[in-house]
VEXPARO-259086 format. One record per residue (C-alpha): residue number from 1; residue in one letter; chain; x, y, z. Coordinates in steps of 0.25 Angstrom, whole numbers, plus 5000, padded with zeros to 4 digits. Layout:
N
<node><vextor>NUM</vextor><gugu>A</gugu><seke>A</seke><u>X</u><v>Y</v><w>Z</w></node>
...
***
This chain:
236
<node><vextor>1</vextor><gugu>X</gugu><seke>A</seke><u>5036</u><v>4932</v><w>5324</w></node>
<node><vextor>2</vextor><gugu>X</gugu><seke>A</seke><u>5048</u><v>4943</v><w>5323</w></node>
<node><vextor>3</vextor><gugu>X</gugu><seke>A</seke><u>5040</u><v>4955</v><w>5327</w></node>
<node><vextor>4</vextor><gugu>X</gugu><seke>A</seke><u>5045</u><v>4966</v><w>5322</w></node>
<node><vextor>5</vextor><gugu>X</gugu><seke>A</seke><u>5054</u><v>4961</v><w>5313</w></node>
<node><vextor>6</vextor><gugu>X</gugu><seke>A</seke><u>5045</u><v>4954</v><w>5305</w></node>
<node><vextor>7</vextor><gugu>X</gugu><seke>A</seke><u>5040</u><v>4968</v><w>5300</w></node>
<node><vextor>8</vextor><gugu>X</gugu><seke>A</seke><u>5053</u><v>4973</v><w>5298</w></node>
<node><vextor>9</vextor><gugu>X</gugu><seke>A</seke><u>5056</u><v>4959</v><w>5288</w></node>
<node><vextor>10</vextor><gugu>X</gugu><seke>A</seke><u>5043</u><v>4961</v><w>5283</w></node>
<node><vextor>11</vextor><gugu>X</gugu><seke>A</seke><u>5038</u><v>4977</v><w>5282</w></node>
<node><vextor>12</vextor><gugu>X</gugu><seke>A</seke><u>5032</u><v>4974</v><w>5268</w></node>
<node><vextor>13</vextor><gugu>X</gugu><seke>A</seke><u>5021</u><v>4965</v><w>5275</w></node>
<node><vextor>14</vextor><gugu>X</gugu><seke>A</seke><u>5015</u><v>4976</v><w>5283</w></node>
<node><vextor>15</vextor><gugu>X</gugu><seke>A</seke><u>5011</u><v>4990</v><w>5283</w></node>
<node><vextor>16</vextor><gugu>X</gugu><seke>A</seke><u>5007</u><v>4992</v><w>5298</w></node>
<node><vextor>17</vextor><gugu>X</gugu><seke>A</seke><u>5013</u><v>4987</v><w>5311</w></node>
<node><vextor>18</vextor><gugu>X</gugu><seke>A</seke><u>5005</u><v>4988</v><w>5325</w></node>
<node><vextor>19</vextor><gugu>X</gugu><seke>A</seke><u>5014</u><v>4988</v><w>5336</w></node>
<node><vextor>20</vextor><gugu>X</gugu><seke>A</seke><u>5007</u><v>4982</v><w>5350</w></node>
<node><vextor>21</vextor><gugu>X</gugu><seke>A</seke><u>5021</u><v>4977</v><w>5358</w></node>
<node><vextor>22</vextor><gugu>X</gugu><seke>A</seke><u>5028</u><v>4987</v><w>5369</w></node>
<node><vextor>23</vextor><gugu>X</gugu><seke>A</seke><u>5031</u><v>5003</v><w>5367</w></node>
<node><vextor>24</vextor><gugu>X</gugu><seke>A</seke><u>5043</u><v>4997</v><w>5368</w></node>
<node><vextor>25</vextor><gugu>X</gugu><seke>A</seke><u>5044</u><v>4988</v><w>5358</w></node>
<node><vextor>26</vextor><gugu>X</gugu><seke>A</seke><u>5037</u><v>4999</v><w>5350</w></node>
<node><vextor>27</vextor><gugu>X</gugu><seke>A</seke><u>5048</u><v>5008</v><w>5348</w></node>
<node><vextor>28</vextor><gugu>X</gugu><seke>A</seke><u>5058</u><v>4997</v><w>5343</w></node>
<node><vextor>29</vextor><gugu>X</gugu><seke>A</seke><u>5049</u><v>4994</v><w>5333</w></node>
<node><vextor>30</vextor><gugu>X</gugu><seke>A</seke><u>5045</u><v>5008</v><w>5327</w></node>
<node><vextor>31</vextor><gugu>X</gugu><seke>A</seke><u>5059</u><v>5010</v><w>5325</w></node>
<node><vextor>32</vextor><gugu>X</gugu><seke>A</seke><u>5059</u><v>4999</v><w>5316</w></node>
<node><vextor>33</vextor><gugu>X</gugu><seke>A</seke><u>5046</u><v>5002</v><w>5309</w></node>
<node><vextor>34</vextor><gugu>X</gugu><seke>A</seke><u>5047</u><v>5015</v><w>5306</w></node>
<node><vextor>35</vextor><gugu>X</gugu><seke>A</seke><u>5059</u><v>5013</v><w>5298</w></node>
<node><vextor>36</vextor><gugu>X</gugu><seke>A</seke><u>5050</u><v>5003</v><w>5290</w></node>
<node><vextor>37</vextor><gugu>X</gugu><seke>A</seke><u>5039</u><v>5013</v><w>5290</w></node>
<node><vextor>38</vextor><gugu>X</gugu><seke>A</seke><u>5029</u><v>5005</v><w>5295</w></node>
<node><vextor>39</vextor><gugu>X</gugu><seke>A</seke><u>5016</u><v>5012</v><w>5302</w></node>
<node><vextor>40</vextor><gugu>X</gugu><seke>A</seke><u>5014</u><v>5006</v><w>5316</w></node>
<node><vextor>41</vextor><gugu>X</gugu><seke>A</seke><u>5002</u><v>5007</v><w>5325</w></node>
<node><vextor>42</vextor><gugu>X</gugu><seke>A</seke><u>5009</u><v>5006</v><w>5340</w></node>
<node><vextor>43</vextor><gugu>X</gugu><seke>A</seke><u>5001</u><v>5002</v><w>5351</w></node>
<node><vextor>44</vextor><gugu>X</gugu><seke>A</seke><u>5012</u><v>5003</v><w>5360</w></node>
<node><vextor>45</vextor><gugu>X</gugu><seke>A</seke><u>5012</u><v>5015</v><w>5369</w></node>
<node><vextor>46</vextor><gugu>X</gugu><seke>A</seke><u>5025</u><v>5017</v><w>5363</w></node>
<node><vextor>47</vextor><gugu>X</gugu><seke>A</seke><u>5021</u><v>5032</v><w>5361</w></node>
<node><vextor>48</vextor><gugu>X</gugu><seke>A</seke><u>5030</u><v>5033</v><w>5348</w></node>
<node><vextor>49</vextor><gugu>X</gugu><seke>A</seke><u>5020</u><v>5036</v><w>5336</w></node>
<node><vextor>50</vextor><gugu>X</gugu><seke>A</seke><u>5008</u><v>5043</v><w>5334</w></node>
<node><vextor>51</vextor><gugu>X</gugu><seke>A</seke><u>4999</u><v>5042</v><w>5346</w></node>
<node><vextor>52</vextor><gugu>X</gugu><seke>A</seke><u>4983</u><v>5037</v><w>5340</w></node>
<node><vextor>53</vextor><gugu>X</gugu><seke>A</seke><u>4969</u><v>5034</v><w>5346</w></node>
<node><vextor>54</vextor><gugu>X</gugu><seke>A</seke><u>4961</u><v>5031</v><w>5334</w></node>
<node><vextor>55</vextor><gugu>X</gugu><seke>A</seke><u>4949</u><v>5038</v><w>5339</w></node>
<node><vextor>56</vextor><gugu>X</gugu><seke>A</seke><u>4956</u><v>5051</v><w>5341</w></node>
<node><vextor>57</vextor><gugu>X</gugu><seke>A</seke><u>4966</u><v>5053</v><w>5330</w></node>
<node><vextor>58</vextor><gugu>X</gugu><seke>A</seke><u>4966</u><v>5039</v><w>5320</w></node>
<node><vextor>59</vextor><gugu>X</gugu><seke>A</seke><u>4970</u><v>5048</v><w>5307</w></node>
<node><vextor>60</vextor><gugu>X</gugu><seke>A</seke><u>4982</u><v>5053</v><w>5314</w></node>
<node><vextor>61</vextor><gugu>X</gugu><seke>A</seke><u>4988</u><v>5039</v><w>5311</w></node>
<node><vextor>62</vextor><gugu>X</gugu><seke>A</seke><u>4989</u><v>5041</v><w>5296</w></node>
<node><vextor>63</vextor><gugu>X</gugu><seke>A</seke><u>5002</u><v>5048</v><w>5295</w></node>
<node><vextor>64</vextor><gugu>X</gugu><seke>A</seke><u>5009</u><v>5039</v><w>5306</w></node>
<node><vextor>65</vextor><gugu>X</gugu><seke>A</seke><u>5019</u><v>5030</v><w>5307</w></node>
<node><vextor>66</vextor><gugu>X</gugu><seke>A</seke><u>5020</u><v>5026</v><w>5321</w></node>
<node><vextor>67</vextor><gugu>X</gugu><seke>A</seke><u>5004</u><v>5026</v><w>5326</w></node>
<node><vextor>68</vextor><gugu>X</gugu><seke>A</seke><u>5005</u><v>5025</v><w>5342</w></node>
<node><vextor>69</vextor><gugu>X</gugu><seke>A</seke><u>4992</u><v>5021</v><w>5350</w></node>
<node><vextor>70</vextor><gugu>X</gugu><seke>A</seke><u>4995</u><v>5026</v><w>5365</w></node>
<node><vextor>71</vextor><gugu>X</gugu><seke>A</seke><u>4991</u><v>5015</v><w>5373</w></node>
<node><vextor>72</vextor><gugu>X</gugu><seke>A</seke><u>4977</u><v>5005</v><w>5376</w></node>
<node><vextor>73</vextor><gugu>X</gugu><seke>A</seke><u>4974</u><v>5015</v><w>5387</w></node>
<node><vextor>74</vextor><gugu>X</gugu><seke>A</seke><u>4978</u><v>5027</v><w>5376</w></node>
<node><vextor>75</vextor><gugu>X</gugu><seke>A</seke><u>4967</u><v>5022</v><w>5366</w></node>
<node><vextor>76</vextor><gugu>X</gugu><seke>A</seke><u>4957</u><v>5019</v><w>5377</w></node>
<node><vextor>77</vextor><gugu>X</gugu><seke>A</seke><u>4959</u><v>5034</v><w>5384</w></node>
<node><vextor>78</vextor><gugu>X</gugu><seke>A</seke><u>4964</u><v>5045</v><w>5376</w></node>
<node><vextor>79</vextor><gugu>X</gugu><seke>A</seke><u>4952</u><v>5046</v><w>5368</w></node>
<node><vextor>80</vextor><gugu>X</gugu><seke>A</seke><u>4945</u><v>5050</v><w>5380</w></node>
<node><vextor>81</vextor><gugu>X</gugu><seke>A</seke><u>4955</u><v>5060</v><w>5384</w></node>
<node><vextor>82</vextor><gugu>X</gugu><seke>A</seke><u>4953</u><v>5066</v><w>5372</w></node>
<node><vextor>83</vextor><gugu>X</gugu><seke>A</seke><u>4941</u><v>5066</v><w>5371</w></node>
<node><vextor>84</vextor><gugu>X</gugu><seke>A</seke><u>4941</u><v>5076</v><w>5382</w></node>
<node><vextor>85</vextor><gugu>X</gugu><seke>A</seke><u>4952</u><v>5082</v><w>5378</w></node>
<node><vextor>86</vextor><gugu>X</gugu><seke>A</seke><u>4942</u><v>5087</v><w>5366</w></node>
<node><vextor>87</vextor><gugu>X</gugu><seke>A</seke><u>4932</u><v>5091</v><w>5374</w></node>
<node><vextor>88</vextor><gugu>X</gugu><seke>A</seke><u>4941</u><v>5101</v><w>5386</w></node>
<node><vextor>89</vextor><gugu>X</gugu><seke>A</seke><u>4951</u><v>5110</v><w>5381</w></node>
<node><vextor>90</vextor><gugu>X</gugu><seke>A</seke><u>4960</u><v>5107</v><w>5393</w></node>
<node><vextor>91</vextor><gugu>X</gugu><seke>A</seke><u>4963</u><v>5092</v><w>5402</w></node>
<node><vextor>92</vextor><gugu>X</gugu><seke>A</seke><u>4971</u><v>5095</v><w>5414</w></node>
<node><vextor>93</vextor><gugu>X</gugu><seke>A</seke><u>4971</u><v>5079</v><w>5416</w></node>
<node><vextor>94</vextor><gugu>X</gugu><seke>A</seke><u>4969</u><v>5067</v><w>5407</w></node>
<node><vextor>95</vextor><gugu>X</gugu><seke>A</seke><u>4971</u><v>5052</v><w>5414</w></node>
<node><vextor>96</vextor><gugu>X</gugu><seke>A</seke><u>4969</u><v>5039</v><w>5407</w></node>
<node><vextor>97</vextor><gugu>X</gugu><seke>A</seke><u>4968</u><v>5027</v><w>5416</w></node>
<node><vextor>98</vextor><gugu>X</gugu><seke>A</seke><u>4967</u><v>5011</v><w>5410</w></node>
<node><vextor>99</vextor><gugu>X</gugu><seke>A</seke><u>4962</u><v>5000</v><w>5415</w></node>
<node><vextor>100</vextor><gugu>X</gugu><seke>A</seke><u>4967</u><v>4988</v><w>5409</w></node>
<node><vextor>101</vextor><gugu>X</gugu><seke>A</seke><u>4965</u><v>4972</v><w>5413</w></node>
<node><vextor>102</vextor><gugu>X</gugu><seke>A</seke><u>4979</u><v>4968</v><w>5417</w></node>
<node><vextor>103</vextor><gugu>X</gugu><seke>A</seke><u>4977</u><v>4956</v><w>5408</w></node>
<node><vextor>104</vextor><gugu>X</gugu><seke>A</seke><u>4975</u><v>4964</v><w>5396</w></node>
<node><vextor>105</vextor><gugu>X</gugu><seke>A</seke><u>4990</u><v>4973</v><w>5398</w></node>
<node><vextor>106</vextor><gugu>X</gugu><seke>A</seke><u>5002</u><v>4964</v><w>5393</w></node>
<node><vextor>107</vextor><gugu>X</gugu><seke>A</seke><u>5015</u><v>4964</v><w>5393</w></node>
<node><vextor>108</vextor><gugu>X</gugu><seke>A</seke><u>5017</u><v>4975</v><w>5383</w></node>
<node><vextor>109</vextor><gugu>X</gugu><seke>A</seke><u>5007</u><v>4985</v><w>5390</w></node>
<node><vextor>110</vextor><gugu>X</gugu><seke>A</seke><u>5014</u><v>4982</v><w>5405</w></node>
<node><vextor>111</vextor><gugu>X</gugu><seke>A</seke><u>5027</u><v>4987</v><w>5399</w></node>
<node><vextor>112</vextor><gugu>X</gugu><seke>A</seke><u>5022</u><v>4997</v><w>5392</w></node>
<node><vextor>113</vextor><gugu>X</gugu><seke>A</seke><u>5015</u><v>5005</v><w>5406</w></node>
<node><vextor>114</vextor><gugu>X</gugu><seke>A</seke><u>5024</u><v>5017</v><w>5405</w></node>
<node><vextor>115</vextor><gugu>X</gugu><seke>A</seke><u>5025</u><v>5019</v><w>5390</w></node>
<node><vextor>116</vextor><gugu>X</gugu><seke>A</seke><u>5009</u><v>5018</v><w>5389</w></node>
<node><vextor>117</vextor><gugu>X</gugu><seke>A</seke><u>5007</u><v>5029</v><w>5401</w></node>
<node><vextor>118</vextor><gugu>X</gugu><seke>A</seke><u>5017</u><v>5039</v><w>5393</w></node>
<node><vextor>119</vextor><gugu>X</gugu><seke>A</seke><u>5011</u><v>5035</v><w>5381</w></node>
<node><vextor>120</vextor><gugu>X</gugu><seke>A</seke><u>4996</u><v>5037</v><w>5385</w></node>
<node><vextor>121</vextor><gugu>X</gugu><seke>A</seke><u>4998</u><v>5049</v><w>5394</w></node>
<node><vextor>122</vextor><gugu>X</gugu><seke>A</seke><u>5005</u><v>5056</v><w>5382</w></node>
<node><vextor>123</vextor><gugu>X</gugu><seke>A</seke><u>4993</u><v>5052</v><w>5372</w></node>
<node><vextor>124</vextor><gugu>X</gugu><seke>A</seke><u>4984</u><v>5057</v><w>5381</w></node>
<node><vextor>125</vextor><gugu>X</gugu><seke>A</seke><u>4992</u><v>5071</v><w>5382</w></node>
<node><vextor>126</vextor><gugu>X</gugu><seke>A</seke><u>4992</u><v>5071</v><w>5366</w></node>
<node><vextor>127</vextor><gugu>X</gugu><seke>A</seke><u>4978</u><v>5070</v><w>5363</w></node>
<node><vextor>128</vextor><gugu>X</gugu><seke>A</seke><u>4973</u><v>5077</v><w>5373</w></node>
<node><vextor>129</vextor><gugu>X</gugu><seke>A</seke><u>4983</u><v>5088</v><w>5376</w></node>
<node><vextor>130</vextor><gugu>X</gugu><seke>A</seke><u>4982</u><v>5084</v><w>5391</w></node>
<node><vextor>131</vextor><gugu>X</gugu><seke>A</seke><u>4997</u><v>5086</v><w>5398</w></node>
<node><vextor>132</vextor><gugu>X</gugu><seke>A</seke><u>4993</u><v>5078</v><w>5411</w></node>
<node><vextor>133</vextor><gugu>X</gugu><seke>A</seke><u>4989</u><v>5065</v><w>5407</w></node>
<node><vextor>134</vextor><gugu>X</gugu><seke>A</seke><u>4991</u><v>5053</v><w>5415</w></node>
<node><vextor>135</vextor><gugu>X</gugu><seke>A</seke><u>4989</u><v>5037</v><w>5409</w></node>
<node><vextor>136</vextor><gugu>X</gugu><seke>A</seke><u>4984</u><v>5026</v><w>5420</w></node>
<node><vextor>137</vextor><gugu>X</gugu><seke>A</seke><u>4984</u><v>5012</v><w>5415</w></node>
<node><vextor>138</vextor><gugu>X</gugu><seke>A</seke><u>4979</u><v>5001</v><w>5427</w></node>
<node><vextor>139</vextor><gugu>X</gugu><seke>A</seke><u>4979</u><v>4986</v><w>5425</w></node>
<node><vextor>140</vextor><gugu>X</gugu><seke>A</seke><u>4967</u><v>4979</v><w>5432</w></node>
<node><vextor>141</vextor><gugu>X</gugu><seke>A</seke><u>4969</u><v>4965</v><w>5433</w></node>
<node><vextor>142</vextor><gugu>X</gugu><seke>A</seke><u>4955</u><v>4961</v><w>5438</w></node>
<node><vextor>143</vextor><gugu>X</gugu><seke>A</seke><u>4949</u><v>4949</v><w>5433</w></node>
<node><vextor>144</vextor><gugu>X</gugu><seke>A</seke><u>4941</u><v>4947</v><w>5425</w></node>
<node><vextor>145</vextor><gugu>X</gugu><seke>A</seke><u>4949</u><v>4958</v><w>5416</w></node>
<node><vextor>146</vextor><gugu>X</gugu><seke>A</seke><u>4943</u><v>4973</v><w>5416</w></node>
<node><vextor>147</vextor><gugu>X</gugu><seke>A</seke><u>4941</u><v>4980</v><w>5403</w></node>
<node><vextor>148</vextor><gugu>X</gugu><seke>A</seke><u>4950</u><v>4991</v><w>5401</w></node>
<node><vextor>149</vextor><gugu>X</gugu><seke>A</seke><u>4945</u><v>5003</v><w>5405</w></node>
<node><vextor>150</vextor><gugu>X</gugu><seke>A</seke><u>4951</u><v>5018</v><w>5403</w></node>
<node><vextor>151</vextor><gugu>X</gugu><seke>A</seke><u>4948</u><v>5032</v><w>5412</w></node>
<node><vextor>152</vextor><gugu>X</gugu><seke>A</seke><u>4951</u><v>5044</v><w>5408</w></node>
<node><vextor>153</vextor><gugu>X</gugu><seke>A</seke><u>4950</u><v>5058</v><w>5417</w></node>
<node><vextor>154</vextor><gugu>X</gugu><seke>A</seke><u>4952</u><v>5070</v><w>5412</w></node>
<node><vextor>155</vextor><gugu>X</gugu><seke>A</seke><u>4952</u><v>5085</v><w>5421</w></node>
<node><vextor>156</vextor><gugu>X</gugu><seke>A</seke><u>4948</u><v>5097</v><w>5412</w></node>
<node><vextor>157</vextor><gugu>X</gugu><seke>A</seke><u>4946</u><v>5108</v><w>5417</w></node>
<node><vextor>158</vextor><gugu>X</gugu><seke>A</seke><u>4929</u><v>5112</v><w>5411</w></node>
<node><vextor>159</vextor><gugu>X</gugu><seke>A</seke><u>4923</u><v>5096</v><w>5408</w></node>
<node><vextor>160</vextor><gugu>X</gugu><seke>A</seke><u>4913</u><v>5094</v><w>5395</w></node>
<node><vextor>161</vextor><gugu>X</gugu><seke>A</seke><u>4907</u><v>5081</v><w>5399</w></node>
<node><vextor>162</vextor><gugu>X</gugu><seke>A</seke><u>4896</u><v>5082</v><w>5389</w></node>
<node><vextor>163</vextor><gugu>X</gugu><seke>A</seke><u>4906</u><v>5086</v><w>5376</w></node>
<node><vextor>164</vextor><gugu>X</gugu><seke>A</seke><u>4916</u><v>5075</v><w>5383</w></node>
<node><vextor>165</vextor><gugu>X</gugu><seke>A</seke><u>4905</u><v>5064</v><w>5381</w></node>
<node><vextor>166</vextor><gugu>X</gugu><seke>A</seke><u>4902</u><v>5066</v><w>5366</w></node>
<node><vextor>167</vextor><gugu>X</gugu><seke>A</seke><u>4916</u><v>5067</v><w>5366</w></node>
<node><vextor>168</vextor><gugu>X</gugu><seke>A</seke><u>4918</u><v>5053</v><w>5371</w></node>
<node><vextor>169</vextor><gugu>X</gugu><seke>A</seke><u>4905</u><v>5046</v><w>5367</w></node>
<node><vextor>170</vextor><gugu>X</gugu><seke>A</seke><u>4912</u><v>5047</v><w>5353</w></node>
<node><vextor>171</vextor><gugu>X</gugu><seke>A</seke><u>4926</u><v>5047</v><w>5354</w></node>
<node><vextor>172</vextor><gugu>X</gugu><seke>A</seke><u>4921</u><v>5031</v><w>5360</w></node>
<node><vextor>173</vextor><gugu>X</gugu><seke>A</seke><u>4913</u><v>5029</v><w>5349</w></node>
<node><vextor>174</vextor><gugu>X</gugu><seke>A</seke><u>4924</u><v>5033</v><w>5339</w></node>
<node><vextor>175</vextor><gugu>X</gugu><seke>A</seke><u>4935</u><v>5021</v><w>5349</w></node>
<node><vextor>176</vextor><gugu>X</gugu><seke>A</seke><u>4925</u><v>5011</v><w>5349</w></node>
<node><vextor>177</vextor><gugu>X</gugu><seke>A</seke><u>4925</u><v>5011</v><w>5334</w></node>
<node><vextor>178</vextor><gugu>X</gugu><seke>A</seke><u>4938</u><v>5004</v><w>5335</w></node>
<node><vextor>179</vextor><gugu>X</gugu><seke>A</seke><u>4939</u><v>4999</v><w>5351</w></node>
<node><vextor>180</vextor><gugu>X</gugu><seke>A</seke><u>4925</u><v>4996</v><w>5353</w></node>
<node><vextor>181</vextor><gugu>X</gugu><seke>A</seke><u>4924</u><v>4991</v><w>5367</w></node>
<node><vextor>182</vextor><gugu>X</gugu><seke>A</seke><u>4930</u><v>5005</v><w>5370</w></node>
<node><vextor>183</vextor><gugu>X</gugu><seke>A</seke><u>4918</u><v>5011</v><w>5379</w></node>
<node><vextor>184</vextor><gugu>X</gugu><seke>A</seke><u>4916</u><v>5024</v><w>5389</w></node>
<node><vextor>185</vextor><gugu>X</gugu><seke>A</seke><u>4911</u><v>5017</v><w>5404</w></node>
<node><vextor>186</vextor><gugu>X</gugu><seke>A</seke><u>4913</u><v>5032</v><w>5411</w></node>
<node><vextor>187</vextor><gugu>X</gugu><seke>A</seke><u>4909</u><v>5043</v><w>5402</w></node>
<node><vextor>188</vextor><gugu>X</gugu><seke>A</seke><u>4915</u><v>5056</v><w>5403</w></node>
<node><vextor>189</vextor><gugu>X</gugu><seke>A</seke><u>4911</u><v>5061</v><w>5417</w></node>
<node><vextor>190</vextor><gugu>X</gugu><seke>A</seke><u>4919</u><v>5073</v><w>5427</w></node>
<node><vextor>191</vextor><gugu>X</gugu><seke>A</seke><u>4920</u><v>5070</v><w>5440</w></node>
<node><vextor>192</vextor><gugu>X</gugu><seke>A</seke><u>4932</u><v>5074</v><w>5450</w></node>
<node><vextor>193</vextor><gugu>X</gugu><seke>A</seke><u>4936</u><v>5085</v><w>5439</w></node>
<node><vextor>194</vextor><gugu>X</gugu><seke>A</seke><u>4940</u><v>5076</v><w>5430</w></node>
<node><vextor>195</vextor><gugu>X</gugu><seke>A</seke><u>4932</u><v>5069</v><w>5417</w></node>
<node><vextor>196</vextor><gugu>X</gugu><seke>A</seke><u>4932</u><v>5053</v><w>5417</w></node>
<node><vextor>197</vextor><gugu>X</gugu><seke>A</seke><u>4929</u><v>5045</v><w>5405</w></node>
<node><vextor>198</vextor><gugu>X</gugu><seke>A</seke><u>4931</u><v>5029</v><w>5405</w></node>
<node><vextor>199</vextor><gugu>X</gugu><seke>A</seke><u>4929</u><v>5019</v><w>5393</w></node>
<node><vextor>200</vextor><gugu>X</gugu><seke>A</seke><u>4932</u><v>5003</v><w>5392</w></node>
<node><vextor>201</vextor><gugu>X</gugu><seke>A</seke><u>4939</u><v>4997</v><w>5382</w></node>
<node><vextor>202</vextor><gugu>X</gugu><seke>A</seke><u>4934</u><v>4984</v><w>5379</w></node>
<node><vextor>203</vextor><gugu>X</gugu><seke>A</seke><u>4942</u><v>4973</v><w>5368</w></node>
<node><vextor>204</vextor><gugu>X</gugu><seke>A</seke><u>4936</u><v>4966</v><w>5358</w></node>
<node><vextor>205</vextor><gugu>X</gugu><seke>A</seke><u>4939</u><v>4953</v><w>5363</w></node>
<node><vextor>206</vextor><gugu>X</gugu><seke>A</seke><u>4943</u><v>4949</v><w>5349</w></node>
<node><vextor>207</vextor><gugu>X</gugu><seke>A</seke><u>4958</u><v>4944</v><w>5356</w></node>
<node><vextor>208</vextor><gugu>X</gugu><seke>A</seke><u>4963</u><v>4949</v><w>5368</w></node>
<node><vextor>209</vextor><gugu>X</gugu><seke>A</seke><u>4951</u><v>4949</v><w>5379</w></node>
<node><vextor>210</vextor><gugu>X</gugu><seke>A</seke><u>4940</u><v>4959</v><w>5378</w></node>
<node><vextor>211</vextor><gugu>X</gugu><seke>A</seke><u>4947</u><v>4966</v><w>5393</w></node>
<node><vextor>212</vextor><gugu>X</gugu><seke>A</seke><u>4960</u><v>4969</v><w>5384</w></node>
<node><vextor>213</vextor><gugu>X</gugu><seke>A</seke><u>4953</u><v>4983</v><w>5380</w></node>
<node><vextor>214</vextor><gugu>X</gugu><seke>A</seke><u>4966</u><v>4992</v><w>5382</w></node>
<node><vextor>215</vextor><gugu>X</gugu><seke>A</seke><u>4973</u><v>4980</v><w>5371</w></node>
<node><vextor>216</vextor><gugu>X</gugu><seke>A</seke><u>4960</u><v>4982</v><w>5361</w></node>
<node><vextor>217</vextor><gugu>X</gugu><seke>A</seke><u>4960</u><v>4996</v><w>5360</w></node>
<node><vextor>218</vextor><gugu>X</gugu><seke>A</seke><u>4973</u><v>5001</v><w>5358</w></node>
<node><vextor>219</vextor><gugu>X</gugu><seke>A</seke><u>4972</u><v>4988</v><w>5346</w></node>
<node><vextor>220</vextor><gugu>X</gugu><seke>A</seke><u>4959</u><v>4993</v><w>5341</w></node>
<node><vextor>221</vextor><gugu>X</gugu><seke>A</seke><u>4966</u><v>5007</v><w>5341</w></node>
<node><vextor>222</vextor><gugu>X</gugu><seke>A</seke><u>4979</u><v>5001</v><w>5332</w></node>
<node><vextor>223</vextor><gugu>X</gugu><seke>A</seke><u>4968</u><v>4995</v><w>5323</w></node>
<node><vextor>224</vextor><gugu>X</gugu><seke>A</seke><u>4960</u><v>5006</v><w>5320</w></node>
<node><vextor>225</vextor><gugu>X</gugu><seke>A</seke><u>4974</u><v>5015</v><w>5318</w></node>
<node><vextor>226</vextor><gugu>X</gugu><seke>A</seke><u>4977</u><v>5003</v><w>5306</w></node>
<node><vextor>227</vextor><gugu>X</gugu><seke>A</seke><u>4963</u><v>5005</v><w>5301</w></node>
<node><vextor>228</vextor><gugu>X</gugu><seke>A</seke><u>4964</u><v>5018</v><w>5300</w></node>
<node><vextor>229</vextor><gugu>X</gugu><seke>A</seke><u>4977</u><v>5017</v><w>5291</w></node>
<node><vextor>230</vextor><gugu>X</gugu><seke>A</seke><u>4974</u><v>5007</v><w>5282</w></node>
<node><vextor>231</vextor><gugu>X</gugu><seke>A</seke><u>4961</u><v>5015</v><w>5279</w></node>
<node><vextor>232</vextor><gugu>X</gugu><seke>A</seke><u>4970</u><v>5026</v><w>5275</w></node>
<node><vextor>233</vextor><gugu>X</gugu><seke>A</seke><u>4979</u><v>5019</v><w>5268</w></node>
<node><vextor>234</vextor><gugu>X</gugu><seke>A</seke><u>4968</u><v>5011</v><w>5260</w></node>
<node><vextor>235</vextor><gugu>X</gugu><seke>A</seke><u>4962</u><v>5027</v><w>5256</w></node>
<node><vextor>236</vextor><gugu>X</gugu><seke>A</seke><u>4973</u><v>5031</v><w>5250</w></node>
***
C-alpha cells in the first residue's frame, strides 16, 4: 500500500522488482533500488537499463541490473526490423507504426508519448544499425476496440523476400512461444521500394480485454525475462 517504500522497509522479501508506472517514475525509483541492489525488469520506456526483446537477445539479461524493455510497440516491431536487418547488409530506412484501441492506452502510456518515440526509435537503431528510424504510434478509438496491429517498412537497397520470409516465419514462431496471439496478417512483401511486414498482437484475455495486445506483450515479454532468470539462478 506504500509503493515503493514498502520495498525499501522490506528488501529481504524479494529478489526481483517489475516496474510498470511512468518513465518518469521510473528514474526515481532506480535510484533508490540500485543502492539496494535489487534487479529490475522496467517496462517503462524509460530508456535507462539494458534494452531486451526476449526473442532476439534473452541471455543478455543475466549480468543486468536494470533490464529495460523498449515499449508495447518496441516488443511487437523490432523483431521484425531485425529480422531484416539480418537478411540486408544495409536499411536506409526502418519505420514502425502501431495501432493501439484508445481504450487500451492509460494514463501512464498517454504521458509517456515522447519518452516512448525516443526510446523505440533508439532501439530500433541499436539492433538493427539503422541511423534513420522513425516510431508512429496511432490510437484508434473505434468501437468495438481493434486488435493492436504493427507495420514495419523498411528501404534497402537489394530486397531477399524469400531469405526474409524463413527469417520471419521463425522469428514468430520463437514470440509466440511467450505472446501467443502475436501473428503475421501481411507477410514480408516489396512494393513502392520498400519491404512491408504486419503482425497482430492479440491478449490472452486472462485480465485486461483480449484488444489490449500492446499491454500483453510487453507483460508477457517481462515474464519470460523473470523466467529466464530464475532458470539461471536455479542451475547454479
Amino acid at each position: 500500500s506504500e509503493g515503493l517504500n514498502t520495498l525499501i522497509k522490506f528488501p529481504e522479501k524479494y529478489d526481483l522488482v517489475f516496474d510498470a508506472t511512468s518513465a518518469k517514475s521510473h528514474k526515481e525509483h532506480w535510484s533508490k533500488l540500485k543502492l539496494l541492489k535489487k534487479r529490475v525488469i522496467d517496462l517503462t520506456p524509460s530508456h535507462i537499463g539494458k534494452m531486451i526483446i526476449p526473442a532476439i537477445n534473452l541471455k543478455d539479461c543475466f549480468n543486468e541490473q536494470n533490464i529495460n524493455l523498449i515499449s508495447c510497440g518496441g516488443q511487437s516491431g523490432i523483431p521484425l526490423a531485425w529480422a531484416i536487418a539480418q537478411t540486408h547488409k544495409h536499411l536506409d530506412y526502418v519505420e514502425i507504426v502501431n495501432t493501439i484501441s484508445s481504450k487500451s492506452a492509460g494514463t501512464a502510456t498517454r504521458i509517456n508519448l515522447d519518452e516512448y518515440i525516443e526510446t523505440t526509435e533508439g532501439a530500433i537503431k541499436d539492433f538493427t544499425l539503422c541511423s534513420f528510424t522513425k516510431t508512429i504510434l496511432l490510437l484508434n478509438p473505434a468501437e468495438p476496440c481493434i486488435n493492436m496491429k504493427t507495420t514495419v517498412s523498411a528501404i534497402v537497397q537489394e530486397p531477399k523476400i524469400e531469405l526474409l520470409c524463413k527469417q520471419t516465419n521463425q522469428l514468430i514462431k520463437n514470440i509466440q512461444q511467450y505472446v501467443p496471439g502475436y501473428k503475421m496478417i501481411v507477410p514480408p512483401t516489396y512494393i513502392d521500394k520498400k519491404i512491408l511486414i504486419t503482425v497482430e498482437v492479440q491478449g490472452k484475455g486472462d485480465h485486461l480485454p483480449t484488444y489490449a495486445g500492446n499491454l500483453d506483450i510487453i507483460t508477457c515479454a517481462a515474464i519470460a525475462v523473470a523466467e529466464e532468470l530464475t532458470k539461471s539462478q536455479e542451475n547454479e
